[in-house]
C-alpha positions as CSV (number, residue, x, y, z in Angstrom):
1,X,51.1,-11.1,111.6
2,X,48.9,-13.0,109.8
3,X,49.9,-16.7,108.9
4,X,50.8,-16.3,105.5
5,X,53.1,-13.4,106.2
6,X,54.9,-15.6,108.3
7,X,55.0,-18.2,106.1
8,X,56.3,-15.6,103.5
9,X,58.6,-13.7,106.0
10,X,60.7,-16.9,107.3
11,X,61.0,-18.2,103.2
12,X,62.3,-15.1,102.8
13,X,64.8,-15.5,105.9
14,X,63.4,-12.6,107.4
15,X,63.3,-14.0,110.6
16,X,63.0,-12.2,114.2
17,X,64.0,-12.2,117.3
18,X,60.9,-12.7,119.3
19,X,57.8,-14.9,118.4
20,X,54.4,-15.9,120.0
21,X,53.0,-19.2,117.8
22,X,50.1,-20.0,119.3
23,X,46.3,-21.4,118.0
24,X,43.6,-24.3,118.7
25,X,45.2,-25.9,115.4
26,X,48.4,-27.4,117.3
27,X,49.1,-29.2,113.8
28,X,49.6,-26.0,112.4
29,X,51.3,-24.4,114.9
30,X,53.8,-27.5,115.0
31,X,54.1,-26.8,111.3
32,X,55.2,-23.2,112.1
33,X,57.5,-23.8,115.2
34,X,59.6,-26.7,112.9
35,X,59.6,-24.2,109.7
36,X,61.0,-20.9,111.5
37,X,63.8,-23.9,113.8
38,X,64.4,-25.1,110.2
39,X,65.3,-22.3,108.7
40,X,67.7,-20.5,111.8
41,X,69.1,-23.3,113.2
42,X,71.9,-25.7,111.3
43,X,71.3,-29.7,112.0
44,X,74.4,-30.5,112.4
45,X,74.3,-27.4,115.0
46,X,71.6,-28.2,117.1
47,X,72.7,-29.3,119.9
48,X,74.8,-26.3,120.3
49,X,72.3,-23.9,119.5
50,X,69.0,-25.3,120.2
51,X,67.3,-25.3,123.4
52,X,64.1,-26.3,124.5
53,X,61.9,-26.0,127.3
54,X,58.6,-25.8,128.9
55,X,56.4,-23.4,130.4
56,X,54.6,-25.2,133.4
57,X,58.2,-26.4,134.6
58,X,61.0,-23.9,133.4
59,X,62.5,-20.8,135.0
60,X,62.7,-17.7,134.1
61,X,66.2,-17.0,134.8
62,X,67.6,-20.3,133.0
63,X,65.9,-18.8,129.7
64,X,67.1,-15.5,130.1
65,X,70.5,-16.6,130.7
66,X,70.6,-19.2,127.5
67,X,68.9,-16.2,125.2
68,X,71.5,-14.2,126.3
69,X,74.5,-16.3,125.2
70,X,76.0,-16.2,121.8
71,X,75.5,-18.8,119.2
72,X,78.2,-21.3,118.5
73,X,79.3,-21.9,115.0
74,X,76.4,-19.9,113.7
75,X,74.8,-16.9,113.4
76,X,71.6,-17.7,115.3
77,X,71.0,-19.9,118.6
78,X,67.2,-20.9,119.2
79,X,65.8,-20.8,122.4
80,X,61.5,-22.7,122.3
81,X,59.2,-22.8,125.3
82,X,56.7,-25.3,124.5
83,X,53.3,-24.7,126.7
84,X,54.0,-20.9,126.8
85,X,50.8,-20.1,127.7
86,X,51.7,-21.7,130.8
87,X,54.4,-20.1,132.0
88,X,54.6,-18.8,135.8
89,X,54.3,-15.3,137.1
90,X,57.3,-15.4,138.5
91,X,58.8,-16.5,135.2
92,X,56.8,-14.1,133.3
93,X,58.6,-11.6,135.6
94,X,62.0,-12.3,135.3
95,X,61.6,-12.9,130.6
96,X,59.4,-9.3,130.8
97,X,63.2,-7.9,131.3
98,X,64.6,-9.9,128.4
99,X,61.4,-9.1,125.8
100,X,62.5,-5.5,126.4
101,X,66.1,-6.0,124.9
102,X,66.5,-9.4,123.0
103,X,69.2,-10.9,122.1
104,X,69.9,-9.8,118.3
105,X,71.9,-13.3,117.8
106,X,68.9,-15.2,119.2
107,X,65.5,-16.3,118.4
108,X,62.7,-17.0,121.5
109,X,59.8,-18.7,120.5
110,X,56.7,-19.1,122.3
111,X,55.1,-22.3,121.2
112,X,51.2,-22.1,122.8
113,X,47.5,-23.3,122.4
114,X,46.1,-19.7,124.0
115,X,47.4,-17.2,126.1
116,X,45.8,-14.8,128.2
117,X,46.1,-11.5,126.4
118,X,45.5,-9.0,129.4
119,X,48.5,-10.5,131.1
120,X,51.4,-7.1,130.8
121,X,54.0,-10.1,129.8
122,X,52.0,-11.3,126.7
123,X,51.0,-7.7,125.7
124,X,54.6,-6.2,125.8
125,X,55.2,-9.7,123.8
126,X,53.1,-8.3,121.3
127,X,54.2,-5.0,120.7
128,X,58.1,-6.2,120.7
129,X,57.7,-9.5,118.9
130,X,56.1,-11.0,116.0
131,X,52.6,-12.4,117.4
132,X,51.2,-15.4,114.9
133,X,47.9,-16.8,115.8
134,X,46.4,-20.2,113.9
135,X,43.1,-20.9,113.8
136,X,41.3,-23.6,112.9
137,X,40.1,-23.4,109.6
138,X,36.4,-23.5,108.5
139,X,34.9,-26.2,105.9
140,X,35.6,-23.8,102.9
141,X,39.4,-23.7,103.6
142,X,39.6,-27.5,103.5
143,X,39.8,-28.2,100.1
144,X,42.3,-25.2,99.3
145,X,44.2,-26.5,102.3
146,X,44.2,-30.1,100.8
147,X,44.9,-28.7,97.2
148,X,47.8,-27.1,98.5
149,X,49.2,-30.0,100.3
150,X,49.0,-32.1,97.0
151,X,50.1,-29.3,94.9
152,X,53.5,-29.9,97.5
153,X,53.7,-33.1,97.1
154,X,54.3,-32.7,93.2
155,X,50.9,-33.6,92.3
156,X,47.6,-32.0,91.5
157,X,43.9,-33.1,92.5
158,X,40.7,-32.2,91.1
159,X,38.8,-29.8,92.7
160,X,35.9,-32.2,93.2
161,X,38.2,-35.2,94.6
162,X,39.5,-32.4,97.5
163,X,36.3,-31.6,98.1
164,X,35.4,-35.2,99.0
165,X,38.6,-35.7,101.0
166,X,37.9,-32.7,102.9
167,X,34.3,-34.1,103.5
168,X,35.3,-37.8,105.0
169,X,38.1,-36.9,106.9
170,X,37.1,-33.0,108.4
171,X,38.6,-30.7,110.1
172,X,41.3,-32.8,111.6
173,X,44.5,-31.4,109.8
174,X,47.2,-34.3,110.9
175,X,44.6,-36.9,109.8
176,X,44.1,-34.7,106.7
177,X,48.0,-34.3,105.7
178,X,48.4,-38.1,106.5
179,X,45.8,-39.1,104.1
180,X,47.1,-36.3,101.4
181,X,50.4,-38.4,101.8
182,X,48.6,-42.1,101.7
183,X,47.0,-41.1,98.7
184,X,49.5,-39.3,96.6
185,X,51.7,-43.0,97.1
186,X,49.0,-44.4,96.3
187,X,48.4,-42.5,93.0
188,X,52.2,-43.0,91.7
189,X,53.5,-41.9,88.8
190,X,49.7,-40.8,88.1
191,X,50.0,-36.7,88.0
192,X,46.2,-35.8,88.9
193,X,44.8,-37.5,91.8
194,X,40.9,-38.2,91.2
195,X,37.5,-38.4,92.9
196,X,38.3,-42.4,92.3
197,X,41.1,-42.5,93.8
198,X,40.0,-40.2,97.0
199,X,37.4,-43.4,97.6
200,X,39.7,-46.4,97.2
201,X,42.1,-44.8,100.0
202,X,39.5,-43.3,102.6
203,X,36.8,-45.5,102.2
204,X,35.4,-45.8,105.7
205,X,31.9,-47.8,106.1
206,X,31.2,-46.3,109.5
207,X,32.0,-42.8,107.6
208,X,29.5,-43.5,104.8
209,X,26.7,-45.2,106.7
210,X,26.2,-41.2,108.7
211,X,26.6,-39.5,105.4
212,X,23.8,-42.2,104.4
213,X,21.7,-41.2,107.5
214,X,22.3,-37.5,107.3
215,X,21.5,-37.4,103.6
216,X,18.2,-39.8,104.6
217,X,16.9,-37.0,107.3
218,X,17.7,-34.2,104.8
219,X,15.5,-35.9,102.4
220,X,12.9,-36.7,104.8
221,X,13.8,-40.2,103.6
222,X,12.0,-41.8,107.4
223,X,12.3,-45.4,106.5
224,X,15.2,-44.9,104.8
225,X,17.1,-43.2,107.7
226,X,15.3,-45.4,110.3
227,X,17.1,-48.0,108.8
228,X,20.2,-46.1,108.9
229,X,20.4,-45.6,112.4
230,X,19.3,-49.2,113.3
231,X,22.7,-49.8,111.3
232,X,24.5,-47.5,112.9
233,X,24.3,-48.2,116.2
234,X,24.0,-51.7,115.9
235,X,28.0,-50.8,114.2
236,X,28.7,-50.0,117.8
237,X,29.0,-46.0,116.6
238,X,28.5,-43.5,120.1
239,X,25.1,-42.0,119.5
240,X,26.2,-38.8,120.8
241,X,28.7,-38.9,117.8
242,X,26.5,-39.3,115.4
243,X,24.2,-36.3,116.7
244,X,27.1,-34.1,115.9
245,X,27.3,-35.2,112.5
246,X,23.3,-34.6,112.8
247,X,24.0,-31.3,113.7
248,X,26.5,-30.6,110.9
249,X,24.0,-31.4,108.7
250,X,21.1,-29.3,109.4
251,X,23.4,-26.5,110.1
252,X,24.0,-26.3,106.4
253,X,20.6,-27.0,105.8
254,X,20.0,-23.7,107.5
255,X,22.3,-22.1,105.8
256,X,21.0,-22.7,102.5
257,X,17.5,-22.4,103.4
258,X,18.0,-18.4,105.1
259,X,19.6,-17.6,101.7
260,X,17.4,-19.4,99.6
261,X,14.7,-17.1,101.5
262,X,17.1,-14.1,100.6
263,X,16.5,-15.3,96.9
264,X,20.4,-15.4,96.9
265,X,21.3,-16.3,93.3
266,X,22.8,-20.1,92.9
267,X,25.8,-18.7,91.4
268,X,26.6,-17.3,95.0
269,X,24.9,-20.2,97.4
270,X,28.3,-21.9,97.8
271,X,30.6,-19.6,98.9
272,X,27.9,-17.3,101.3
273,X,26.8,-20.8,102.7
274,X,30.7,-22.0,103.3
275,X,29.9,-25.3,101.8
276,X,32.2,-27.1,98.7
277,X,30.7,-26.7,95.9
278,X,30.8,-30.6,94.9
279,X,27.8,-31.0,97.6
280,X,26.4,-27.8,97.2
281,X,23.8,-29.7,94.8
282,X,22.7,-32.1,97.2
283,X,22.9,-29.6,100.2
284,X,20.0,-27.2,98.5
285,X,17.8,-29.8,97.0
286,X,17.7,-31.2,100.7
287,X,17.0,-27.5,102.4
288,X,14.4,-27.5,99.8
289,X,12.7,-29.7,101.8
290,X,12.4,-28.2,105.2
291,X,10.8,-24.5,106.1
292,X,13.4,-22.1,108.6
293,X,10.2,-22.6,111.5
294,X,11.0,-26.7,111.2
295,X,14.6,-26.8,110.8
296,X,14.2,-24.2,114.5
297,X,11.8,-27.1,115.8
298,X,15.1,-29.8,114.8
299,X,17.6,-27.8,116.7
300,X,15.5,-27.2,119.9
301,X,14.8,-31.1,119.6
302,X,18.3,-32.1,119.1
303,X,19.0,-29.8,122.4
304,X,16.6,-32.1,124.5
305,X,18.1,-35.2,122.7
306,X,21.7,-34.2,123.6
307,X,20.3,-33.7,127.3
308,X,18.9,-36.9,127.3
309,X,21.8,-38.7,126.1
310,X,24.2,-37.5,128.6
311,X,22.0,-37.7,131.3
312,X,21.4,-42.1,130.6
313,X,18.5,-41.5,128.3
314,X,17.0,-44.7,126.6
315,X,19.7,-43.6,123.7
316,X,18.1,-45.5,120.6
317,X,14.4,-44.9,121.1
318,X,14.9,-41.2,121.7
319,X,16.6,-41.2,118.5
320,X,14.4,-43.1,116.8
321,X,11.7,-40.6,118.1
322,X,13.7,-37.8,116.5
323,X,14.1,-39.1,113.2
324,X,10.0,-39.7,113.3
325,X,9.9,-35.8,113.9
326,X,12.2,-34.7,111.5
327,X,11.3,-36.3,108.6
328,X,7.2,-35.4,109.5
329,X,6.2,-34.2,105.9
């Protein structure tokens, strides 16, 4: 079951008796674990038909036992393992029994970062229960994801201000949703948020100065991003931080530059490259600059750089000595 049919499925109150909730993106998962609890078990109920536990320390016969008795003063008790992935063979064992013949009256939820799929508990799981995997989502899904969490909040953004929000903050979904929230109490009574507004909430300096220095290399900008990085790490920023956001950079850069060589039309760069189009502009005019045989030479060089950092490396002058390289005309 896909995420969305959950989501659909549980709205609908469709909900079942068995359920696997698992995925690197524990904010999502969260998400999914309160929505299904929300939506079977009463409030004012809970502490009669709620029960919790977790894997690395529970039993299997206490969960077989609670999932086995009726719910009081409802129609549905709820029975969560937290850190399911981690339950014991012994437990396994004992729950394989109960995953056979659930409890109609009750709902088991196994709440998990990964399991082992080869394990005979998690595969009979699968075929008896409803198995809902989240992953984390790439670059292009951000600024649907934050749309939609606007759109929830009663508001709407521009496509170009989600774009940007996705860009400063990343991948990182509960810092994501909490700036969504800042910024739509922010906003007010105002019904679109705007690229304006996206700025005067997640302004960062740290945040701008390596989108400075990343846009500097991609330009080939050398005393521009020499500068940069003398910034930077004066600023107290790891430098084996800033080589991921480095990396992040050229990987687009790549990206762009293989399909440019496919003689990929614009109209289709942004969505075969995965990148928003609000810096798809800047993104090609900077791959522009680079041939596929140099931005190789970059990657092999920020290999030996990442080496050298984690091994006690003389961290700025190796950089230093990368930048030189990289922006070589």
């Amino acid at each position: 079951m896909k995420p969305e049919e959950f989501a659909r499925a549980v709205e609908k109150g469709e909900v079942a008796s068995l359920y696997l909730l698992f995925g690197e993106e524990s904010y999502l998962v969260e998400r999914a674990v309160k929505k299904l609890m929300d939506r079977t078990v009463d409030p004012g109920f809970r502490d009669f038909n709620l029960n919790v536990y977790y894997g690395n320390e529970v039993k299997g016969d206490e969960v077989f036992n609670v999932a086995q008795t009726l719910p009081m003063f409802a129609d549905r008790r709820v029975v969560l393992i937290k850190k399911g992935g981690d339950l014991s063979a012994a437990a396994m064992e004992i729950l394989l029994g109960y995953i056979q013949d659930p409890s109609p009256s009750t709902t088991l939820i196994l709440q998990a970062e990964k399991v082992d799929g080869r394990k005979k508990f998690y595969a009979d799981f699968k075929k008896k229960g409803e198995v809902v995997e989240f992953k984390r989502p790439y670059e292009s899904q951000l600024g649907p994801f934050v749309r939609d969490e606007v759109k929830a909040l009663g508001k709407k953004i521009e496509p170009a201000a989600a774009e940007l929000l996705a860009f400063l903050v990343g991948a990182h979904l509960q810092e994501l949703v909490s700036q969504i929230e800042k910024l739509c109490l922010y906003c007010g009574k105002k019904e679109v948020v705007e690229v304006a507004d996206v700025k005067a909430i997640v302004s960062d300096t740290k945040v701008e100065s390596v989108f400075e220095f990343t846009d500097a290399l991609g330009m080939k900008d050398l005393k521009t991003a020499l500068r940069m990085l003398t910034t930077i790490l004066s600023d107290g920023e790891a430098p084996l931080r800033v080589l991921g956001a480095v990396a992040r950079h050229y990987r687009q850069l790549w990206q762009v530059r293989a399909l440019l060589d496919k003689k990929v039309p614009s109209s289709e760069l942004a969505k075969s490259a995965g990148i928003a189009p609000y810096f798809l502009q800047k993104v090609t005019a900077q791959a522009k600059n680079y041939q596929a045989w140099e931005l190789k030479k970059v990657f092999e060089r920020m290999v030996e750089l990442d080496l050298a950092f984690k091994s006690g490396g003389r961290e700025a002058a190796l950089f230093e000595r990368f930048v030189i390289d990289a922006c070589r005309r």
